[in-house]
N, C-alpha and C positions, 0 to 999 in steps of 0.2 A: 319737545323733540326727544330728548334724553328720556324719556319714557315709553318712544315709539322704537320698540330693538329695530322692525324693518326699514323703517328712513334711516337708525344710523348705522344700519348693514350697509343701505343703499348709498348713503355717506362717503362711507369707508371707503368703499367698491371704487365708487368715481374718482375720489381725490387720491386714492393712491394709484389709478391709472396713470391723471396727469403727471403724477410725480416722477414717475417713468417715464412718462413723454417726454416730459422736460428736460430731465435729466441724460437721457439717452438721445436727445436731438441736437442740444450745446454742442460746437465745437468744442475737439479735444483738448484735452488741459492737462498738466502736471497739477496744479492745485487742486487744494478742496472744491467741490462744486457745494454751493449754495442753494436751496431750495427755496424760492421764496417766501416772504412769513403768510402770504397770502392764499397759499396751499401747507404751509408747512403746521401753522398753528391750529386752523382747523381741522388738519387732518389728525392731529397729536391730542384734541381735546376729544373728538369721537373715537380715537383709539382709546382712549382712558373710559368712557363710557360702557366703549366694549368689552374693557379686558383684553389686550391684542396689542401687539407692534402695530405701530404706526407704520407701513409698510406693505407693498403689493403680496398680500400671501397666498396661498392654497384656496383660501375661502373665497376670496377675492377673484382668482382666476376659474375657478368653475364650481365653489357651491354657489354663489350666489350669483355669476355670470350667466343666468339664464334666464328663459322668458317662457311660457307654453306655445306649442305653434296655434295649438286649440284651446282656450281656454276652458270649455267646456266638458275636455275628456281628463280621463283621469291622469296625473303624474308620471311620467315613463321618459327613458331617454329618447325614443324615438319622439316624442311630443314636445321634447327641451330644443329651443332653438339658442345657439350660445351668441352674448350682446357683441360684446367685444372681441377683437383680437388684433393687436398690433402690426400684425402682417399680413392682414384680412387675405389670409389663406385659407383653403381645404383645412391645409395640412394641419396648422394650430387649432381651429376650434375640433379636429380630427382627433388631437391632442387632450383635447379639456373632455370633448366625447368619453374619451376611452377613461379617464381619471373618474369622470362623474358613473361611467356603467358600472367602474369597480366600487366606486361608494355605494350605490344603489344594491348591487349583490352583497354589500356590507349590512345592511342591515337584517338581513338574515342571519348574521354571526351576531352582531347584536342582542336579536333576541334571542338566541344562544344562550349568550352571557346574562342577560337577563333573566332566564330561568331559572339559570343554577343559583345565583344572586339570591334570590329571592323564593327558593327553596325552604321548607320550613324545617328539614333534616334531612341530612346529605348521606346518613349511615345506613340506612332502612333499605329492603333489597327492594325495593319497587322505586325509589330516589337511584339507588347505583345502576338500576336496566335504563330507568331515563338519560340521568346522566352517558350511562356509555352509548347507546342511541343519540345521544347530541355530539359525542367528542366524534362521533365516525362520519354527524353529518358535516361536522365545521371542517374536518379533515377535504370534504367535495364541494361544498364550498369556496375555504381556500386553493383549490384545485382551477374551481371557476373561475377567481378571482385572474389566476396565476395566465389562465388562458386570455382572458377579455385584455390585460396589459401583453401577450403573444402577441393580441390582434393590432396593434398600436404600430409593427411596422408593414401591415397592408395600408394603411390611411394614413402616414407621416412618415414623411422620404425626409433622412439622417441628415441628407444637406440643408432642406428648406429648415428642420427643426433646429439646428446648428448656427448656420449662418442668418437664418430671416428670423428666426425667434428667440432663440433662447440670449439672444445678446439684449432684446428689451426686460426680460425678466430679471435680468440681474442686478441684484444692491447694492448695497457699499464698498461692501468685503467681498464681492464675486473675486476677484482675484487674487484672497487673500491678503495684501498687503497696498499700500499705495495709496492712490486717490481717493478717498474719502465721501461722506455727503455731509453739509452740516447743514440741520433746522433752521432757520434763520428765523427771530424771537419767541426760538425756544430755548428755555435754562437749560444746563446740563444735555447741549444735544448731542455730543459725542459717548451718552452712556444708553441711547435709545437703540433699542433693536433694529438691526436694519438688513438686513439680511434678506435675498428675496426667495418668491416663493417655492416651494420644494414640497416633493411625496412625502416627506416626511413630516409635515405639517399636517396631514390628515388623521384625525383623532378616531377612525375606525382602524386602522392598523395598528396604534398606538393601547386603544383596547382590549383587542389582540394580545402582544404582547404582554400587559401587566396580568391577562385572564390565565393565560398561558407560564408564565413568571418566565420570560425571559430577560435573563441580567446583563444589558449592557452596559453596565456599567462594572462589571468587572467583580460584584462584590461578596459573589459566593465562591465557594470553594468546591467547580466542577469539572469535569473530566470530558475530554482531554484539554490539558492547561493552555491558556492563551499562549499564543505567539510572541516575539516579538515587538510586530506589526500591527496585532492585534491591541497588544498596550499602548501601541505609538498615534494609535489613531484617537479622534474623537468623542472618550467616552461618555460626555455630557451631551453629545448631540442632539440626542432626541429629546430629555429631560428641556433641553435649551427651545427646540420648534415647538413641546405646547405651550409657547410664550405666544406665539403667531398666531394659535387657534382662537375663536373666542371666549372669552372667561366661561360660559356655560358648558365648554366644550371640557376645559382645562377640569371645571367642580367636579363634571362627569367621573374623569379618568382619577380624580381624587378620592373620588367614591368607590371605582372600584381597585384602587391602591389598599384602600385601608377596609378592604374586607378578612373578615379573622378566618377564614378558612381558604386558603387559596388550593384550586385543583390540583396543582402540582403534588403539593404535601396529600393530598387526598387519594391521588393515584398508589401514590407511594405506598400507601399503610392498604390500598386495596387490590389485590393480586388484576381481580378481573376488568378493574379500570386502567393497567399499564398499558396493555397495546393500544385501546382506543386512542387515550393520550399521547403515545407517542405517535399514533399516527399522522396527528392533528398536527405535532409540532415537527413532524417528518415533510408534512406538506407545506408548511408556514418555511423550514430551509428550503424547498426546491422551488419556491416561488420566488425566495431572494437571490438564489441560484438563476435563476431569468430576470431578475431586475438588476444583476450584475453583468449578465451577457447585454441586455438591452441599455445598461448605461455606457457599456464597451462600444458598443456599435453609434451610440445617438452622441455620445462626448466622446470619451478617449481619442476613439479611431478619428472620429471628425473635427476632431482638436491639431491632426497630424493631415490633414487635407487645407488645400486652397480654395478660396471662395472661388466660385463661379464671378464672369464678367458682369457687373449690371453697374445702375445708377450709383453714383459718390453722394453719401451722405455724411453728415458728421457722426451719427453715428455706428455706422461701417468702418469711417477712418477708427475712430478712436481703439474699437472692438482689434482692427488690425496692429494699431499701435501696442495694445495690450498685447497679443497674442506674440510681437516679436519681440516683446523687454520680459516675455514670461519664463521665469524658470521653475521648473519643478513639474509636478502631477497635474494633469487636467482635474479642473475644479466642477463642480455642481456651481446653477445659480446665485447657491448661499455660499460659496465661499470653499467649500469640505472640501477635501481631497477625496475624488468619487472613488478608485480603485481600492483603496485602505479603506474607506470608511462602508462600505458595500460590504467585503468583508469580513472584516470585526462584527457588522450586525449578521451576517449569515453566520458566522462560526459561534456568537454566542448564541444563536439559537439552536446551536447543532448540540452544546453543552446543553439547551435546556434535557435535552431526551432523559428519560429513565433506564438507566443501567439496570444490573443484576447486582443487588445489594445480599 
């Protein structure tokens, strides 16, 4: 089996559902919650297979969450029916819909990135017409991108995503601090990844970024200087979620980490490639500029709202329980603090831009 990648995707997929079932149906507890070793240990040996957190992640909830309605016709989102969803609503596989349409419009940016990559010289005036022909289409592109997650609140209403789902998505750390999960006959299970799933675990945005050279982590010296806030937040974040990705995903973005010419620097030394590029990375902020408004609207605001009347579950108490010992910022699934940490990633990309040197 360790030699079949699709059984232990398909592995992954299932035992880290249950592990969320389970975990999120226990009555509530001040203790560590215990996973049993009977989900815990095969789930932690096929993450190691993977390359991945043992843990419900991104890939889990909608790359590999899907099924063809036709087998027969070609790949499309309209042809993806999604397997699961915890609150078998519209509204969540609405949810995974909209993540999987924007991966799918991703691989257009890919082959993007792919060309320049593998470009035999990037100096020559017939490489620099291509090239800025590609920075202008990844500019509409990201634009696409920016619109298809727009469409995410016609088909997933703030409450059902709030209240009915995003309380099964969440991992250890969702609340930052407090009740725990521990692997049960696993060594060292308090240093495993546990964190649940999040947009920031998808390795097409993440591509993006490194193609792009956006620094968040804080480590050039760009204009206009971080904030505060900006220092105070998260700057390991993302380097942290291609932990969740699968290991092929992770070599990917390795590979294109350790390319000796990166576009930025390229633009720079070439008059006629600055606007394309900055275009590009003009449209990558005003998409994070809407996944700040839409994490405003789907967390903050409805962090500061009352559930609606239904069925008492354990886990609604417990979700409740949390919500009234919580102090500080509304959190993202994994634990971040979404209004700073949203932030800090738009504002360092605002520093990616090209000045007037």
């Amino acid at each position: 089996m360790k030699s079949d990648r699709r059984r232990l995707q398909r592995a992954h997929m299932v035992l880290a559902w249950l592990v969320h079932y389970f975990v999120h149906s226990i009555p509530p507890t001040e203790e560590a919650i215990h996973v049993p070793e009977s989900l815990a240990v095969p789930l932690v040996k096929v993450s190691q297979a993977l390359g991945m957190a043992p843990i419900l992640t991104f890939a889990d909830a909608v790359l590999w969450n899907w099924e063809p309605v036709n087998p027969d016709l070609p790949t499309t989102v309209e042809n993806m029916r999604f397997i699961n969803a915890f609150s078998d609503t519209d509204d969540e596989r609405n949810f995974y819909v909209t993540s999987a349409r924007a991966e799918m419009k991703g691989v257009e940016l890919l082959q993007i990135i792919d060309r320049y990559t593998s470009l035999p010289n990037v100096t020559d005036l017939t490489s620099i017409s291509m090239i800025s022909k590609d920075l202008t289409r990844l500019a509409g592109i990201i634009d696409d991108i920016k619109e298809i997650i727009q469409s995410v609140r016609e088909i997933c209403d703030p409450h059902v995503f709030y209240w009915d789902i995003r309380p099964w998505l969440e991992g250890s750390d969702a609340q930052g601090s407090g009740v725990g999960w521990i692997y049960d006959g696993v060594e060292n299970s308090e240093m495993l990844d546990l964190s649940g799933p999040s947009g920031g675990q998808s390795s097409t945005m993440h591509a993006l970024d490194i193609f792009l050279d956006v620094d968040h982590k804080l480590q050039q010296r760009r204009l206009p200087a971080p904030s505060e806030n900006n220092k105070k937040a998260d700057r390991g974040f993302m380097e942290r979620m291609t932990r969740y990705m699968p290991g092929k995903h992770r070599d990917y973005l390795s590979y294109l980490a350790n390319t000796s010419r990166p576009i930025r620097d390229l633009a720079l030394k070439t008059p006629t490639l600055r606007e394309p590029y900055n275009l590009a990375v003009m449209a990558l902020k005003n998409l994070r500029d809407l996944h700040m408004r839409i994490a405003c609207l789907y967390i903050v605001t409805m962090s500061r709202s009352k559930r609606p009347g239904c069925p008492v579950s354990a886990m609604l108490e417990r979700m409740e329980a949390n919500k009234a010992s919580r102090q500080g910022p509304a959190r993202g699934t994994g634990g971040n603090e979404v209004s700073m940490l949203l932030r800090a990633g738009r504002d360092a990309t605002r520093r990616t831009l090209l000045k007037d040197y």
